[in-house]
MARVEX-33194 format. One record per atom (N, C-alpha, C): residue number from 1; residue in three letters; x, y, z; atom name. Coordinates in nm, 3 decimals, always signed. Each point is the difference from the previous one (the first is absolute). Layout:
BEGIN
+-----+------+---------+---------+---------+------+
!  nr ! rest !      xx !      yy !      zz ! atom !
+-----+------+---------+---------+---------+------+
! NUM !  Ala !       X !       Y !       Z !   CA !
...
+-----+------+---------+---------+---------+------+
END
This chain:
BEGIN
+-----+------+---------+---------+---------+------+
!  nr ! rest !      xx !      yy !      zz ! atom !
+-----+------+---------+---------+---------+------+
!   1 !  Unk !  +0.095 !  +0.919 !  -0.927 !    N !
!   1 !  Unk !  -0.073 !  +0.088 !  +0.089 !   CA !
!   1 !  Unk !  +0.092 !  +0.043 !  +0.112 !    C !
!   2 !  Unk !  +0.012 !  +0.136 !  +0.010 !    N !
!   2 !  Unk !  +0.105 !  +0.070 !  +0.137 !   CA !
!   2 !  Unk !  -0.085 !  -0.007 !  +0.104 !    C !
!   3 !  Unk !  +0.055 !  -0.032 !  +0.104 !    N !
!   3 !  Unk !  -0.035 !  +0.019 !  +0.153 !   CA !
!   3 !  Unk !  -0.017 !  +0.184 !  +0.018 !    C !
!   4 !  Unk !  -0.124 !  +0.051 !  +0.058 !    N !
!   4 !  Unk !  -0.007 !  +0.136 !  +0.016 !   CA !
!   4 !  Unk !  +0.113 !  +0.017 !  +0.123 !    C !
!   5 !  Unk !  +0.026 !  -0.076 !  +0.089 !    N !
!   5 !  Unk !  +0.076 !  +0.007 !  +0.120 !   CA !
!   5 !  Unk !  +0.113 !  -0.063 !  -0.022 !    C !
!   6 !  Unk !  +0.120 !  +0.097 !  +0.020 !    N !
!   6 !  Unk !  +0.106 !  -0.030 !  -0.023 !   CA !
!   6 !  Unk !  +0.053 !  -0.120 !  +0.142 !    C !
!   7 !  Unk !  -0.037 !  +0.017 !  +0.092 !    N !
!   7 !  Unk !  +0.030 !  -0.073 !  +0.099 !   CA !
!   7 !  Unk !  -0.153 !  -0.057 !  +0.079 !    C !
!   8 !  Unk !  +0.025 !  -0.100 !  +0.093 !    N !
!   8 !  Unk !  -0.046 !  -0.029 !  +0.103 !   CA !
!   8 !  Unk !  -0.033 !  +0.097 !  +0.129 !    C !
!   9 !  Unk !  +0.097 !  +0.070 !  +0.041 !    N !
!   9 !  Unk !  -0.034 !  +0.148 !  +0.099 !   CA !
!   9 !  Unk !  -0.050 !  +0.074 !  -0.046 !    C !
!  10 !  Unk !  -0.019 !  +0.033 !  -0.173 !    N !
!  10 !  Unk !  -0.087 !  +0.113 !  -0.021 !   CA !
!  10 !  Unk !  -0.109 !  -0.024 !  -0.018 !    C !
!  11 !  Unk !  -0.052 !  -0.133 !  -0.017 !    N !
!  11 !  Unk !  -0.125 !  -0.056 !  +0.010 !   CA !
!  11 !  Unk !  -0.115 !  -0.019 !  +0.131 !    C !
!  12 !  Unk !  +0.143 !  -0.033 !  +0.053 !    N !
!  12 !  Unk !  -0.038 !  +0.004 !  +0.138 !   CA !
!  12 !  Unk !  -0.021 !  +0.123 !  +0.113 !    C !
!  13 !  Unk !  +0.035 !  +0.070 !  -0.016 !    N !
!  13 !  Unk !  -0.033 !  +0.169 !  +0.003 !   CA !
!  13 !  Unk !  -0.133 !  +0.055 !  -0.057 !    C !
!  14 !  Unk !  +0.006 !  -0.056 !  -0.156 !    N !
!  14 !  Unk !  -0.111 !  +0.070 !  -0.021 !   CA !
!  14 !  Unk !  -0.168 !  -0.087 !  +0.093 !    C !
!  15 !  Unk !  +0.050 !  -0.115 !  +0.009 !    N !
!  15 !  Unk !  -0.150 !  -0.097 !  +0.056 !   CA !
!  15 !  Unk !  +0.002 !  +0.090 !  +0.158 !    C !
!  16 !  Unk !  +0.134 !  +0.033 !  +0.060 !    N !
!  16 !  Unk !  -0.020 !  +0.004 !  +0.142 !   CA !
!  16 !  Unk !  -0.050 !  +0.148 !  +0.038 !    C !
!  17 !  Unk !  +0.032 !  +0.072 !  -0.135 !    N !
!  17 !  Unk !  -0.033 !  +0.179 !  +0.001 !   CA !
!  17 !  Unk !  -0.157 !  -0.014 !  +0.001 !    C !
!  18 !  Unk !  -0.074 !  -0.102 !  -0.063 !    N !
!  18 !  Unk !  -0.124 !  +0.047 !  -0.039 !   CA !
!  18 !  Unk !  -0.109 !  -0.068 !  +0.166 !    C !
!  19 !  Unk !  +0.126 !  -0.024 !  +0.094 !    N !
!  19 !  Unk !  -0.091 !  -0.081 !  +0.080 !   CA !
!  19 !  Unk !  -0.065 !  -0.167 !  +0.018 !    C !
!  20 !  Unk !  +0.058 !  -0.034 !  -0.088 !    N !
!  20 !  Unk !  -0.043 !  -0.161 !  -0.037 !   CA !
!  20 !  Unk !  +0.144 !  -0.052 !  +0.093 !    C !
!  21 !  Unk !  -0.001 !  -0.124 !  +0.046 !    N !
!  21 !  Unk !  +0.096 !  -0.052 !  +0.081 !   CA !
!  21 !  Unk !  -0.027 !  -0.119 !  -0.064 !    C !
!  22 !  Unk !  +0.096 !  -0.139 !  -0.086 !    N !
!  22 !  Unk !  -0.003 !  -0.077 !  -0.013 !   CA !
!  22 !  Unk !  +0.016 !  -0.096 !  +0.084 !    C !
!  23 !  Unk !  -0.082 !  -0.142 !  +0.005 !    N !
!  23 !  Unk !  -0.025 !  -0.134 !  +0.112 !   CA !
!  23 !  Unk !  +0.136 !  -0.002 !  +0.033 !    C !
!  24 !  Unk !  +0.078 !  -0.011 !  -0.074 !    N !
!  24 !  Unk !  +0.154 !  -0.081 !  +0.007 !   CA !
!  24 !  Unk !  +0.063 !  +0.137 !  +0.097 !    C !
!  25 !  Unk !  -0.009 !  +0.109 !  +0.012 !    N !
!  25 !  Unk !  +0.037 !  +0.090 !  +0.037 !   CA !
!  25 !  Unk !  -0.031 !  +0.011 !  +0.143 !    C !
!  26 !  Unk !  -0.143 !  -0.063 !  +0.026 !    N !
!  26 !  Unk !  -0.087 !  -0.008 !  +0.092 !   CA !
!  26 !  Unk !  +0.057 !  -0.076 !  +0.132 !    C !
!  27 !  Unk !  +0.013 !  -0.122 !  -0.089 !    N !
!  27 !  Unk !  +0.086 !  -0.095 !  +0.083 !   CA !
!  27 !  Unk !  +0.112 !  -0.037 !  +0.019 !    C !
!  28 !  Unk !  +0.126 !  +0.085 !  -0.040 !    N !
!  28 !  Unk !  +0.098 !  +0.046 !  +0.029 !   CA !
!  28 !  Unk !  +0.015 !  +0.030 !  +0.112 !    C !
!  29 !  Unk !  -0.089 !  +0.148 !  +0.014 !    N !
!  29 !  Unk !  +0.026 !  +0.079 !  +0.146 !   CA !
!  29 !  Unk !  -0.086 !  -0.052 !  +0.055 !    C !
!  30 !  Unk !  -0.087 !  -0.093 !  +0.045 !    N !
!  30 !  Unk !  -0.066 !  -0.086 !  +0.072 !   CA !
!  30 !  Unk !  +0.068 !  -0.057 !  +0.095 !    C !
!  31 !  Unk !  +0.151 !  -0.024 !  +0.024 !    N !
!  31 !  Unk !  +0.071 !  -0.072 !  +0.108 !   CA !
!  31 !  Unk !  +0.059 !  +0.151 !  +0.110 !    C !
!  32 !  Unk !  -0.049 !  +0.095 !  -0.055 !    N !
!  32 !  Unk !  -0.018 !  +0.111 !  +0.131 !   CA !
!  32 !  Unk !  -0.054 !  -0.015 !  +0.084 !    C !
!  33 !  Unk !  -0.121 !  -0.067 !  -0.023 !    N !
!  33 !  Unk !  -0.100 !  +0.004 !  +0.118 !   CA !
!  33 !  Unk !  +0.018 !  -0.102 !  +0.106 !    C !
!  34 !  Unk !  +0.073 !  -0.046 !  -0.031 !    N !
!  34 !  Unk !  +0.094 !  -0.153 !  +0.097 !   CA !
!  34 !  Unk !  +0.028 !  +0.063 !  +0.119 !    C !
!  35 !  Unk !  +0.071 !  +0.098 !  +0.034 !    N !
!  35 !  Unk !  +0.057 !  +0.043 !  +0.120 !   CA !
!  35 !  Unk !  -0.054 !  +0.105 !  +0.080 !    C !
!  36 !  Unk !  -0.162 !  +0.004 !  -0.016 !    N !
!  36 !  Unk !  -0.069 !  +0.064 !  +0.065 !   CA !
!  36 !  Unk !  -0.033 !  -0.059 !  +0.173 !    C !
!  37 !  Unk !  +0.001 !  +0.059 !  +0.091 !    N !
!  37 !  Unk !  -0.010 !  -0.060 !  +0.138 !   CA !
!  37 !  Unk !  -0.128 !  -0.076 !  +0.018 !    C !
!  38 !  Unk !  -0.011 !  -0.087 !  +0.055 !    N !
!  38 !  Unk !  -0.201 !  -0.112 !  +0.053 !   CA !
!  38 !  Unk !  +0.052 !  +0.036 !  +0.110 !    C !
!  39 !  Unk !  -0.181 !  -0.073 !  +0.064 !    N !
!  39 !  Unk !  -0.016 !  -0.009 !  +0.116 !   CA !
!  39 !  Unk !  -0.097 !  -0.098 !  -0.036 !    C !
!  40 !  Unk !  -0.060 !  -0.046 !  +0.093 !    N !
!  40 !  Unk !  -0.086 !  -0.111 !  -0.010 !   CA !
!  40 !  Unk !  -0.145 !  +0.031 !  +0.130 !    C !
!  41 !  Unk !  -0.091 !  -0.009 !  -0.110 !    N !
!  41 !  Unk !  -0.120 !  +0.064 !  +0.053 !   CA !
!  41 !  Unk !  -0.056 !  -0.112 !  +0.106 !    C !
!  42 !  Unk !  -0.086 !  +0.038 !  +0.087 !    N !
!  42 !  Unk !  +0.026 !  -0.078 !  +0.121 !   CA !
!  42 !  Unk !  -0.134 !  -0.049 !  +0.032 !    C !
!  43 !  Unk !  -0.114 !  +0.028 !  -0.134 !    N !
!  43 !  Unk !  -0.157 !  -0.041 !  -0.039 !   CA !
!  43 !  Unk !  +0.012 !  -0.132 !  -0.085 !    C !
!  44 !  Unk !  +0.109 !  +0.013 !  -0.104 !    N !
!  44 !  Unk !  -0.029 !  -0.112 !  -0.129 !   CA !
!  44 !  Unk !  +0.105 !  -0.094 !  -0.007 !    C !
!  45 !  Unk !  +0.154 !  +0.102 !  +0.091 !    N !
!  45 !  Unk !  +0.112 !  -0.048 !  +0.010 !   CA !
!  45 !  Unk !  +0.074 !  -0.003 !  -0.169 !    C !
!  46 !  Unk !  -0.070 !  +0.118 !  -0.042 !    N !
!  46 !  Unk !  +0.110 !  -0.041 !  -0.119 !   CA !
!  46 !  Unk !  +0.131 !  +0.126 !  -0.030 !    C !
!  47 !  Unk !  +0.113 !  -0.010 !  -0.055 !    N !
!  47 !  Unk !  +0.074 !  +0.094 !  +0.014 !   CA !
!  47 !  Unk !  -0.068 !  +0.102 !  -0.124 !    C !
!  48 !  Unk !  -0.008 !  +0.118 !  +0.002 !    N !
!  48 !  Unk !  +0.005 !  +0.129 !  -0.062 !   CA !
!  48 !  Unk !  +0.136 !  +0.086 !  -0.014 !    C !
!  49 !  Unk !  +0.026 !  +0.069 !  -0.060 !    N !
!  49 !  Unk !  +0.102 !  +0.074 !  -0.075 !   CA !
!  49 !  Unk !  -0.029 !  +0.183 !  +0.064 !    C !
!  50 !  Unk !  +0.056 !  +0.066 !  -0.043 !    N !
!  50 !  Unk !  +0.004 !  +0.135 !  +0.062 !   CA !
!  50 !  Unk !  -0.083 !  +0.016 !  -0.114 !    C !
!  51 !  Unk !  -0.067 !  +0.103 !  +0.003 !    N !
!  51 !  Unk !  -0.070 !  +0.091 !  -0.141 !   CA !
!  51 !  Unk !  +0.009 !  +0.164 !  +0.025 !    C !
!  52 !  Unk !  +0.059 !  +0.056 !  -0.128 !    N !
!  52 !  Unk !  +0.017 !  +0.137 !  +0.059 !   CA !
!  52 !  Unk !  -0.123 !  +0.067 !  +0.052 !    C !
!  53 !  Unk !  -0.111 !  -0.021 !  -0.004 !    N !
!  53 !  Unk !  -0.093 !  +0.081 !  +0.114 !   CA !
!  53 !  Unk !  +0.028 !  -0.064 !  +0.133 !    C !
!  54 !  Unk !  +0.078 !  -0.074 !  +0.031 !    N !
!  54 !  Unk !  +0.010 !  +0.025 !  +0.129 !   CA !
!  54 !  Unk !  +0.141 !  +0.002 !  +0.088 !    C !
!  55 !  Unk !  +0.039 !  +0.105 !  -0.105 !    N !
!  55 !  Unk !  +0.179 !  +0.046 !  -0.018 !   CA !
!  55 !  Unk !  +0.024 !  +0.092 !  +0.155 !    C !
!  56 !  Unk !  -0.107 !  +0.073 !  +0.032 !    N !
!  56 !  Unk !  +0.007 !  +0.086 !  +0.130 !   CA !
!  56 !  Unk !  -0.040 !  -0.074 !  +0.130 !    C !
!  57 !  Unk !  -0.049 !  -0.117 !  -0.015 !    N !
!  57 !  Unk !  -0.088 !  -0.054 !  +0.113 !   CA !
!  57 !  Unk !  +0.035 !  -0.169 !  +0.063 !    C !
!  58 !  Unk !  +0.119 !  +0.008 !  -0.136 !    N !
!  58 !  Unk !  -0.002 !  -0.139 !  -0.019 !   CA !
!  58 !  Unk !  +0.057 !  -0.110 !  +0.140 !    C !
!  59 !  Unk !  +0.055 !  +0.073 !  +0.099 !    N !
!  59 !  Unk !  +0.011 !  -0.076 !  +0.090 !   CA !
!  59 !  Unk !  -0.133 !  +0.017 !  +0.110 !    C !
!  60 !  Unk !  -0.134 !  +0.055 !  -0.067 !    N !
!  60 !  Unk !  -0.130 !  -0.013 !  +0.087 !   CA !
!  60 !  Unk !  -0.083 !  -0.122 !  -0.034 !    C !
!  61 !  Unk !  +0.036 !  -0.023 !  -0.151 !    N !
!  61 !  Unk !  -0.097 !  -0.124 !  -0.079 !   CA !
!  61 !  Unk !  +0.011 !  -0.084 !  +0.048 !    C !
!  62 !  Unk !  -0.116 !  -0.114 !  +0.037 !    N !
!  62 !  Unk !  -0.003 !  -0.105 !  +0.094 !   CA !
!  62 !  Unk !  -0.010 !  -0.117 !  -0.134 !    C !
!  63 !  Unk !  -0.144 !  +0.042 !  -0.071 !    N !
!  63 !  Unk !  -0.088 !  -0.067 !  -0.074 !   CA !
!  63 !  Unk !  +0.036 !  -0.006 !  -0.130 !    C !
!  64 !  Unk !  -0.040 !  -0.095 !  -0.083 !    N !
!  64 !  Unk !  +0.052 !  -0.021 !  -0.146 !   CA !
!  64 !  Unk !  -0.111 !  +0.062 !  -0.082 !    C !
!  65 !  Unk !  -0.135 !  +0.032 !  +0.044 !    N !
!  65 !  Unk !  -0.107 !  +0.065 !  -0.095 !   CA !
!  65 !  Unk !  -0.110 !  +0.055 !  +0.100 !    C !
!  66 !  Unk !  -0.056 !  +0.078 !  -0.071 !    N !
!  66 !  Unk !  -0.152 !  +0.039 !  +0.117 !   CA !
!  66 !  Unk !  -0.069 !  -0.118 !  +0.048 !    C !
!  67 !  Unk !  -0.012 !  -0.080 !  -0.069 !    N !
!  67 !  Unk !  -0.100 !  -0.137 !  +0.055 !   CA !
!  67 !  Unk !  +0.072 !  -0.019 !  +0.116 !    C !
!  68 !  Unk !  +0.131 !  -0.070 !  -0.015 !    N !
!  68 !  Unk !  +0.089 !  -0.021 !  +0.116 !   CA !
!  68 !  Unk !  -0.017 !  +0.060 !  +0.106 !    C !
!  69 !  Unk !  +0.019 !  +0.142 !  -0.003 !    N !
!  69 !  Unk !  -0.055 !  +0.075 !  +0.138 !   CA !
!  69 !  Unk !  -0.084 !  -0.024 !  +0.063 !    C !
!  70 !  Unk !  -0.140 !  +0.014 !  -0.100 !    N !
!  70 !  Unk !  -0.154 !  +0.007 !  +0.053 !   CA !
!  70 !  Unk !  +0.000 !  -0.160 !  +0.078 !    C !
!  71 !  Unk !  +0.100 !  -0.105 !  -0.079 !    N !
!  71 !  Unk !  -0.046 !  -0.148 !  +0.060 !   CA !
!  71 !  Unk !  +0.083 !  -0.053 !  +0.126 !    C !
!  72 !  Unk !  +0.099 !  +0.163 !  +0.034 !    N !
!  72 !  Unk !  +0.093 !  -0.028 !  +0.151 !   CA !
!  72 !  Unk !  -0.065 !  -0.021 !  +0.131 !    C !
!  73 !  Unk !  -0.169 !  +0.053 !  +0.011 !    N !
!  73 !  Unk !  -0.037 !  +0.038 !  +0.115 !   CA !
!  73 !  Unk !  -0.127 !  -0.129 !  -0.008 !    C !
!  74 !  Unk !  +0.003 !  -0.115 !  -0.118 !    N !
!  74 !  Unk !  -0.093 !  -0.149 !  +0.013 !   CA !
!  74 !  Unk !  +0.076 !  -0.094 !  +0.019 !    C !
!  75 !  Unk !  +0.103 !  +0.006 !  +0.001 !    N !
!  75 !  Unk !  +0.109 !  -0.127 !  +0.027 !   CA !
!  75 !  Unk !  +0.052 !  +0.028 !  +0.136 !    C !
+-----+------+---------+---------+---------+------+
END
């Protein structure tokens, strides 16, 4: 029985053309997200990460989630 794919990259092309991203692929580029800037929210005290929605503002963010906010003004 012949392999329809002569290689490994053309296989891999065709899975990545159709939109499918394999686990192993997944967690590869998973050690990107390592060197994103925290701060440490000052309700729960836990550190948070940048997230691109708050790419324009990001030195305004105090809080790690809406709860956090709403629970700044009972503590």
């Amino acid at each position: 029985m012949t392999d329809t794919y002569p290689c490994i990259a053309s296989r891999l092309f065709e899975i990545l053309g159709s939109g499918y991203i394999p686990l192993w692929i997944k967690n590869a580029m998973a050690h990107h997200k390592l060197n994103l800037p925290q701060k440490i929210c000052p309700v729960c005290l836990r550190a948070f990460a940048w997230r691109k929605k708050w790419e324009k503002n990001w030195e305004a963010v105090k809080y790690c989630s809406v709860r956090c906010a709403k629970r700044r003004s009972v503590e």
